[in-house]
C-alpha positions in Angstrom: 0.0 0.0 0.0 3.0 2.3 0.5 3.8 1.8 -3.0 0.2 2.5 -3.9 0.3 5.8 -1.9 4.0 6.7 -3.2 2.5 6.3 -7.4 -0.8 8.5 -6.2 1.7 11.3 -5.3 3.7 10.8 -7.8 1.0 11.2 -10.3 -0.6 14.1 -8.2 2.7 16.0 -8.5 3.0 15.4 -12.2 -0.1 16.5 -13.3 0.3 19.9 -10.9 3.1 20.1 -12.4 1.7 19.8 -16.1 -1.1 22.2 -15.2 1.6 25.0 -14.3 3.5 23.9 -17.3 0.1 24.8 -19.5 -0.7 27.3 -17.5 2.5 29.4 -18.0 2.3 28.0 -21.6 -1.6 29.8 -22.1 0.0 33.1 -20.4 2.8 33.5 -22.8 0.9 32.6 -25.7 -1.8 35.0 -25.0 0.1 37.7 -24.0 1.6 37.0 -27.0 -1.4 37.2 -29.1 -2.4 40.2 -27.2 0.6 42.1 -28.4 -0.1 40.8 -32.0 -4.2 41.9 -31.8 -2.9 45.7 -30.6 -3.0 48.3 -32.6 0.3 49.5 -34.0 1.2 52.1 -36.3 0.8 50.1 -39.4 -3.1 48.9 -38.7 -4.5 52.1 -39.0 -3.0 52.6 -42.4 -4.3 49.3 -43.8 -7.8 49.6 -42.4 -8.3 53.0 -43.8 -6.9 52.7 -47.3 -9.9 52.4 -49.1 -11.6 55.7 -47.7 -11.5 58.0 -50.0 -10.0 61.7 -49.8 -13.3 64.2 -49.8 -12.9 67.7 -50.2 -10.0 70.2 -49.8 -7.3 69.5 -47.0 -8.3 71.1 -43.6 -4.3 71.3 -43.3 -1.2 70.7 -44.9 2.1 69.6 -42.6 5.2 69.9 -44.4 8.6 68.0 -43.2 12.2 68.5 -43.9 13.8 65.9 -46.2 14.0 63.1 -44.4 12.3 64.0 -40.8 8.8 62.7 -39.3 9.5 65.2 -36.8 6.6 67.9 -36.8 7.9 71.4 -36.7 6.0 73.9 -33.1 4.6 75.7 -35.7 2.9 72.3 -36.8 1.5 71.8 -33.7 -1.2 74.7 -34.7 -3.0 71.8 -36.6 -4.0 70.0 -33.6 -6.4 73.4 -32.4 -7.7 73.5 -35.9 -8.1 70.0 -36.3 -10.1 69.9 -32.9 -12.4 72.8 -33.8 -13.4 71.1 -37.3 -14.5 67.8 -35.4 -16.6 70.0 -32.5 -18.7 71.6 -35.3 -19.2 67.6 -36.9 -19.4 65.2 -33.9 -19.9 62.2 -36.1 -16.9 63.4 -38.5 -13.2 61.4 -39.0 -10.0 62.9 -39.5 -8.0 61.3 -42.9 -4.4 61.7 -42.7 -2.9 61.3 -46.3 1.0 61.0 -45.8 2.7 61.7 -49.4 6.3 61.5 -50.8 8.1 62.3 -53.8 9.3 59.9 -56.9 13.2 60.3 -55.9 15.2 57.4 -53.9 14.0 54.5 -52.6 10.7 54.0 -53.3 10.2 51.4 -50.4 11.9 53.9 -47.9 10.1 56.7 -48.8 6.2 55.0 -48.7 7.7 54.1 -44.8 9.1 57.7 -44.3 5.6 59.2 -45.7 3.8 56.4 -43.3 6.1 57.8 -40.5 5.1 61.8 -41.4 1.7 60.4 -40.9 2.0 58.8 -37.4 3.8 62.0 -36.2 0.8 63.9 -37.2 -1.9 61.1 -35.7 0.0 60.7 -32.1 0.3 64.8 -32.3 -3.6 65.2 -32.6 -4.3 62.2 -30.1 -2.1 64.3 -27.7 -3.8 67.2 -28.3 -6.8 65.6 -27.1 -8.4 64.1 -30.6 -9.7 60.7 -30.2 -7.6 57.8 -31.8 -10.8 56.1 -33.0 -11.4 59.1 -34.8 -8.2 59.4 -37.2 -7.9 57.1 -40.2 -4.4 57.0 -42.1 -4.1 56.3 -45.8 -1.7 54.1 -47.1 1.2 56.7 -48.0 0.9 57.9 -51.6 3.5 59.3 -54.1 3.2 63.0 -56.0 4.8 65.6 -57.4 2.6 68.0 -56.1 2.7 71.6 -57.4 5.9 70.4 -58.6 7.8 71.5 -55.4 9.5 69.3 -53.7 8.1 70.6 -50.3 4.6 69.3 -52.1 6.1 65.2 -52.0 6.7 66.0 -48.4 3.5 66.2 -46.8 0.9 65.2 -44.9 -2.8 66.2 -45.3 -5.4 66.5 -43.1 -9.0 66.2 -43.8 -11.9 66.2 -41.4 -14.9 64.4 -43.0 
């Protein structure tokens, strides 16, 4: 009967043992999969890339060549931006992030997705709801013509 006893702990041990394992196993993995499901800078750009640009831009931002970095005088977007959404409570703000047809095409669709989020976490800090903005996937122009113009972000409340 000793024996008997000693397998029955055994086996009691064992499967605590297992049911930590899992359970550490199911933490990781969902935290894990937590991170994945979160929103990062990328998401917003995909899910919005199929609303289309309506009417003039509330605002152009303009960056050096390149920076993401808003200039202070930039940060004036974020008051207009926030009046234009308390005269339309049910409206969106579209950020268009554009860049020119010279270098690396790949880097400069990321660098015009960068100009973008700079823009976004600016008007979330100014107090704009996130749920509110939408990005576009970045697009390339020429603009007016200017350079400046393929540096750009726009900024459309609609």
């Amino acid at each position: 009967m000793a024996a008997n006893d000693e397998d029955e702990s055994t086996a009691v041990v064992v499967g605590v043992l297992a049911g930590i394992a899992l359970a550490v196993v199911a933490v990781v993995y969902g935290a894990s999969a937590g991170k994945l499901a979160l929103p990062d800078s990328r998401a917003p750009m995909e899910q919005a890339a199929d609303i289309a640009p309506v009417g003039e831009a509330l605002a152009k931002v303009y960056f050096a060549v390149g920076s993401a970095v808003l200039s202070d005088a930039d940060q004036a977007v974020v008051g207009k931006t926030q009046e234009a959404l308390a005269a339309n409570p049910a409206a969106i703000v579209l950020l268009s992030g554009f860049h020119d047809l010279s270098g690396d095409a790949a880097r400069n669709a990321e660098l015009a997705r960068e100009r973008a989020v700079a823009v976004r976490d600016a008007l979330v800090a100014g107090g704009v709801a996130a749920e509110r903005i939408k990005l576009r996937k970045p697009e390339s122009t020429l603009g007016s013509g200017s350079d400046a113009e393929g540096r750009r972000v726009e900024i459309r409340v609609q």
